[in-house]
N, C-alpha and C positions, 0 to 999 in steps of 0.2 A: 886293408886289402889282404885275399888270402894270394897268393900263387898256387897252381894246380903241374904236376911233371907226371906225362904217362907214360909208359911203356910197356912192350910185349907185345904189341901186335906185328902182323905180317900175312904172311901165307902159309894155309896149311890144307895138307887134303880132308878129304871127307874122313870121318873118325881118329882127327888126330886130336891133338889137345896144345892148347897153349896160355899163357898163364899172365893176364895183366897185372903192369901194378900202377899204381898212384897214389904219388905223396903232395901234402900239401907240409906248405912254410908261410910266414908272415905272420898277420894280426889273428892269430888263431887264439880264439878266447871259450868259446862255447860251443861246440861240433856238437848238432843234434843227431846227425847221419851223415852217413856215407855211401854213393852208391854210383853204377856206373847207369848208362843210359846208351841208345845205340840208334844209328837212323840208318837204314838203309836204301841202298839207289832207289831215289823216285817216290823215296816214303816219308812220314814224320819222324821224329825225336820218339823213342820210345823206352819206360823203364826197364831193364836188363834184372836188375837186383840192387836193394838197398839197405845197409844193414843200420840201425841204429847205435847209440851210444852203452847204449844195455846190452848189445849183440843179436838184439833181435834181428833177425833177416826175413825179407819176402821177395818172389821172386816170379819174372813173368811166369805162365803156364809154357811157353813156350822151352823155358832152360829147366824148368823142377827134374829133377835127379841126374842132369847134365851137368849143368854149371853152378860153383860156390863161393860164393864170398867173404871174406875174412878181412878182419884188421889186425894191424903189426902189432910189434909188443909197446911201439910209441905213441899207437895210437894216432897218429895223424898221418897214417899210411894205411891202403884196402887194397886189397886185391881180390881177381877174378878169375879162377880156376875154371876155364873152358874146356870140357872133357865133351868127347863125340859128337866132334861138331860135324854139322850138317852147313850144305850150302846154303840154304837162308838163313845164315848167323853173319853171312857178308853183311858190311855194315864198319860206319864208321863210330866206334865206342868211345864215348865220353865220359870224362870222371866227373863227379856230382860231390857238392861239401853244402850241405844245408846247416847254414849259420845263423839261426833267425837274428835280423828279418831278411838275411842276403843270401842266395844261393851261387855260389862260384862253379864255375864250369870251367873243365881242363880244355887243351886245343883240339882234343880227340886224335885216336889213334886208328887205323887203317887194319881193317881184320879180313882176309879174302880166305875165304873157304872154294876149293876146287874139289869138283865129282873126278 
């Protein structure tokens, strides 16, 4: 089993910035990627950004040159640099650890963007 811990979310105004993070522990043996995921009131699960173990990143259309993701120097830690957010980035974000064949999910964190 992996464990998934987030933090950094909250509230922020429109054009502020705030900066997830998420670490995982446990039976951590093969991390193909990392990445966060976000579902907002009344919507689906959607990908945010995901980086792989090479560092490759991709990212919805909706965050490209907003938002960046990174991993620690442990490597089994990612974060998510939220820069001029807009109010449709409300949304609850979830951390992603793609372990084939199991993908683990953190409890999600609480992100409220105000105009």
């Amino acid at each position: 089993q992996v464990q998934l811990v987030e933090s950094g979310g909250g509230l922020v105004q429109a054009g502020g910035s705030l900066r997830l993070s998420c670490a995982a522990s446990g039976s951590i043996v093969s991390i193909r990627a990392m990445g966060w995921y976000r579902q907002p009131p009344g919507k689906q699960r959607e990908l945010v950004a995901r980086i792989t173990s090479a560092g490759s990143a991709n990212y919805a259309d909706s965050v490209k040159g907003r938002f960046t993701i990174s991993r620690g120097n442990a490597r089994n830690t990612v974060y998510l640099q939220m820069n001029s957010m807009k109010p449709e980035d409300t949304a609850v974000y979830y951390c992603n650890v793609d372990q084939f064949p199991i993908n683990y999910w953190g409890q999600g964190t609480q992100v409220t963007v105000s105009s």
